[in-house]
N, C-alpha and C positions, 0 to 999 in steps of 0.2 A: 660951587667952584672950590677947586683944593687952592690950596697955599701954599707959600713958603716964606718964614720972616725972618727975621733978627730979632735976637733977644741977648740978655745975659742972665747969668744965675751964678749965686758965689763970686761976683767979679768974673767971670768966666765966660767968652761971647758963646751964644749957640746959635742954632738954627732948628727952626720950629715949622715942623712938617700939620698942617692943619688939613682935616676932610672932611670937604664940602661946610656946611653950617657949625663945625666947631663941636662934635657929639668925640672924634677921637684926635691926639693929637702927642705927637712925637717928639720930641726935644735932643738934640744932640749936640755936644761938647767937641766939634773937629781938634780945638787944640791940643786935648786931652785923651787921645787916642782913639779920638773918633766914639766914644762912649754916649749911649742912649741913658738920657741921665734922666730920664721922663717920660712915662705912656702913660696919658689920662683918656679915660672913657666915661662920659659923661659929668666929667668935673671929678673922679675921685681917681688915685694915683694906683697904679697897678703894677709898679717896679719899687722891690724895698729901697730906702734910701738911706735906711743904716747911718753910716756919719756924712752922709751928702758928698755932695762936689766937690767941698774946699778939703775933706779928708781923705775923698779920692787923690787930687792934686796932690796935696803934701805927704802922705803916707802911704799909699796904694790903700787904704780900706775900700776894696771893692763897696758898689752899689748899679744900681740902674741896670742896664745890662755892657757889661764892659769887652773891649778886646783882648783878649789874654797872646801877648806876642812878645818876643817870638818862640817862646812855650806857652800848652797850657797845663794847669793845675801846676805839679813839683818836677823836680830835678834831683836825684839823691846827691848830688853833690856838684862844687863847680867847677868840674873838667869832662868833657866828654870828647868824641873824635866820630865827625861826619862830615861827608862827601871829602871825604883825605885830609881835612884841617883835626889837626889836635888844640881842644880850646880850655882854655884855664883860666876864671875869671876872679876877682876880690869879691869875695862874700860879705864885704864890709861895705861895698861900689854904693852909693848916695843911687843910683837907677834900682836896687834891686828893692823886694820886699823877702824880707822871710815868714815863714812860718813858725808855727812854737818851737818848733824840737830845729830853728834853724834852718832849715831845708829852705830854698829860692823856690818862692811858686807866683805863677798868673804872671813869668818872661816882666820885662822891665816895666818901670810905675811909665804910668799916662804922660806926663809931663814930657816924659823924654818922646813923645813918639805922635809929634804935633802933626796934625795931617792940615790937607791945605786945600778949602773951596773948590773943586775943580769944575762943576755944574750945578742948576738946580731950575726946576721949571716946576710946573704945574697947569693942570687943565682941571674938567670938570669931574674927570674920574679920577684921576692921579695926581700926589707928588712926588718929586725925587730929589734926590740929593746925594752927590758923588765926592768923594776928596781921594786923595791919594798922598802918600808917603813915599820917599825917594831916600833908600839906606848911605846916600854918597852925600848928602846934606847935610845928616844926622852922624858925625864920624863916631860921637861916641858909641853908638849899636853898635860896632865891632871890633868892641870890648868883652863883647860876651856873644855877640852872635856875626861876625867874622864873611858875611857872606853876601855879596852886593845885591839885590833886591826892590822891588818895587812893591807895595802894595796898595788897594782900590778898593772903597768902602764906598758901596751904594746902597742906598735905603731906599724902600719907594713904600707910601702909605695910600691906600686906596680903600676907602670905603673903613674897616674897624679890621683891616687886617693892614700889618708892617712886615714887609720882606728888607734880608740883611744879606748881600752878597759880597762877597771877601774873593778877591784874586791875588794871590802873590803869583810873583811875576818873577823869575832868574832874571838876572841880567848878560853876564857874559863869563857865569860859574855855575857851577851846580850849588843849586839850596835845597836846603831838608824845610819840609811843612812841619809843622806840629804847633799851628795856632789853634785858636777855637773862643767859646763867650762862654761868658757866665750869667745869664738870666736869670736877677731876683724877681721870684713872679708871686705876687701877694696879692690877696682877696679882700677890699677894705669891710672890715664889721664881720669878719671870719675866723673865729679861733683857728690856729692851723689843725688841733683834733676834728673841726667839722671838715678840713679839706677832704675833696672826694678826688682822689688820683687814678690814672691809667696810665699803665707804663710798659710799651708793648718789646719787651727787652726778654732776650733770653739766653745771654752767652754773659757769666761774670767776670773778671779779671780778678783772680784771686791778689790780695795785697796783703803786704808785710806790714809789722806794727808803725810804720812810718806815712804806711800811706801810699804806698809805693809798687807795683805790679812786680810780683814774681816770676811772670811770664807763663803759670799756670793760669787754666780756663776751667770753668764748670757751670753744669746750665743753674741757671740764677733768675727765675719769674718772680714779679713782684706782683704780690696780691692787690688788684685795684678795690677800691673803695676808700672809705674814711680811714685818712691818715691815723687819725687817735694816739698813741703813744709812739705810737715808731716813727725811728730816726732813720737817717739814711747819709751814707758819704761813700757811695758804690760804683765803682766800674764799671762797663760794660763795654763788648766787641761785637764786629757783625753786624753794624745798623744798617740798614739798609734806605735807600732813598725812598723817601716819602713817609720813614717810619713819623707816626703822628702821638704825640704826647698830650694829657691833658689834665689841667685841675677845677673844681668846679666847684661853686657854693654862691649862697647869698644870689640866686637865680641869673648868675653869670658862669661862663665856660670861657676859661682861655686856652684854646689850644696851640700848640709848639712844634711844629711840621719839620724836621731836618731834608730838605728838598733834594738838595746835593753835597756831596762832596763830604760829608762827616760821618765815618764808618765807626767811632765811637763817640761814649757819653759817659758823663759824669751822672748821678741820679742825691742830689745834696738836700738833704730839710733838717735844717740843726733844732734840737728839743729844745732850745729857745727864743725861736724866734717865730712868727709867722707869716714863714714864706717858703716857697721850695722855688729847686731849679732843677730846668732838664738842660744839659751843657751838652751843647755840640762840639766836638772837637775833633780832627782832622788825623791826630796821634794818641796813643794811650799816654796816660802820665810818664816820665823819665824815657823817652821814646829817643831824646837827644843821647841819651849815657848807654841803653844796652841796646839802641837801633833795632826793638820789636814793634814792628805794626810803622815804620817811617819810611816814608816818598822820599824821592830825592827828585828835585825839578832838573833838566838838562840845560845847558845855557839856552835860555829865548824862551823856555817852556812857560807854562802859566798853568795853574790848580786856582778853581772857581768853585766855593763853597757855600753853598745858602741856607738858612731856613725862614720862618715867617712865623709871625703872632699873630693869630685871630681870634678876634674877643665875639663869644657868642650870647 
């Protein structure tokens, strides 16, 4: 029988997705953006944890696998102009994080972007667990994102595979999409030179020294096998549903499915750390500032994007 419990970690309540006898099991933070801040398979943790919960909370140091809303990755700067609002926000704002050179990336810290219980059940094959966020509660989001919204974070853990589906929801304006996650996915007792990746990607997003898409393209294969010295913090366009991503070592496979709704990726393994990510995202990086590769919802519309982790 699956489960669903109560927990806290870091002073921080969660809810703890178990299946069947306890072999996999899923942790998430609602208050905190809804953040998977925990995937254990068979007692050993398979999401980096970096500075943990409490330095997700207070500083945005991403971890676990997080929501990046209401951008993902950066923004070259804080003014952009979509669905007819021109928006200009303090880059100083206590919500944002920046990066080195300054630039706002991974949309506002956790804290601000508290989601709220809204189901959760369980049977013999399944658990689930749903919250949602309501933009007219939370006044200070449009401060920097301007645009009345709904969104709905359901997770369902069956058997040693976790599915993550995201709906934003218009309310009674147009909104531009451009969320997406960030999956630290780590191998315990795996130098990341032994990781063995496959990464079925073939359209780059050429970027500026910032990080930042030029709006050129060129075909861009990444060689699978062992990671070994190479880094990676790469773009990519074109994904198509069901593309499946994988790394592998120490005789386990995790693989990383983008099911729907995320036509780009981020492709991240920093030369010091071991772990990689395959980031699904919805818009390429600065999507909000030169409107390449960005949706706009109609009022009432709804964009539902998923993918899933399966540990083999």
């Amino acid at each position: 029988m699956h489960s669903v419990s109560l927990n806290m970690r870091d002073a921080h309540p969660t809810r703890v997705l178990v299946a069947g006898d306890g072999p996999t099991r899923a942790e998430f933070a609602p208050g905190l953006g809804m953040v998977c801040c925990s995937l254990t398979h068979r007692g050993e943790e398979l999401l980096g944890q970096r500075g943990g919960l409490r330095a997700y909370a207070e500083r945005g140091s991403t971890m676990g696998i997080p929501l990046l809303h209401p951008w993902a990755n950066r923004l070259a700067g804080p003014r952009y102009v979509a669905a007819g609002r021109e928006v200009e926000f303090d880059l100083g704002s206590p919500m944002l994080h920046l990066d080195d050179t300054g630039l706002p990336i991974h949309g506002v810290l956790a804290r601000f972007l508290p989601f709220q219980v809204t189901m959760h059940s369980a049977s013999v094959t399944e658990a689930h667990l749903t919250a949602g966020l309501d933009s007219d509660r939370h006044p200070q989001l449009s401060e920097v994102f301007p645009f009345r919204h709904r969104l709905e974070v359901h997770a369902r853990l069956s058997g040693a595979s976790l599915a993550i589906r995201t709906t934003l929801t218009a309310l009674d304006e147009p909104v531009p999409v451009s969320f997406g996650y960030h999956p630290y996915l780590q191998l315990p007792g795996v130098p990341r030179e032994r990781l063995r990746i496959a990464v079925p990607l073939t359209t780059r997003l050429r970027l500026d020294e910032r990080m930042i898409p030029t709006g050129d393209r060129e075909p861009g294969r990444i060689e699978g096998g062992e990671l070994g010295g190479r880094s990676f913090d790469d773009a990519f366009a074109d994904v198509s549903d069901g593309t499946r991503f994988t790394v592998a070592g120490g005789g386990r496979t995790i693989a990383v499915t983008f099911t729907e709704g995320y036509g780009f990726a981020q492709l991240f393994a920093p030369p010091d750390q071991d772990l990689i990510c395959f980031e699904p995202m919805t818009a390429p990086a600065n999507a909000l500032v030169d409107g390449r590769g960005l949706r706009l919802l109609a009022p009432g519309e709804s964009h539902t994007a998923g993918f899933s982790i399966t540990i083999e």
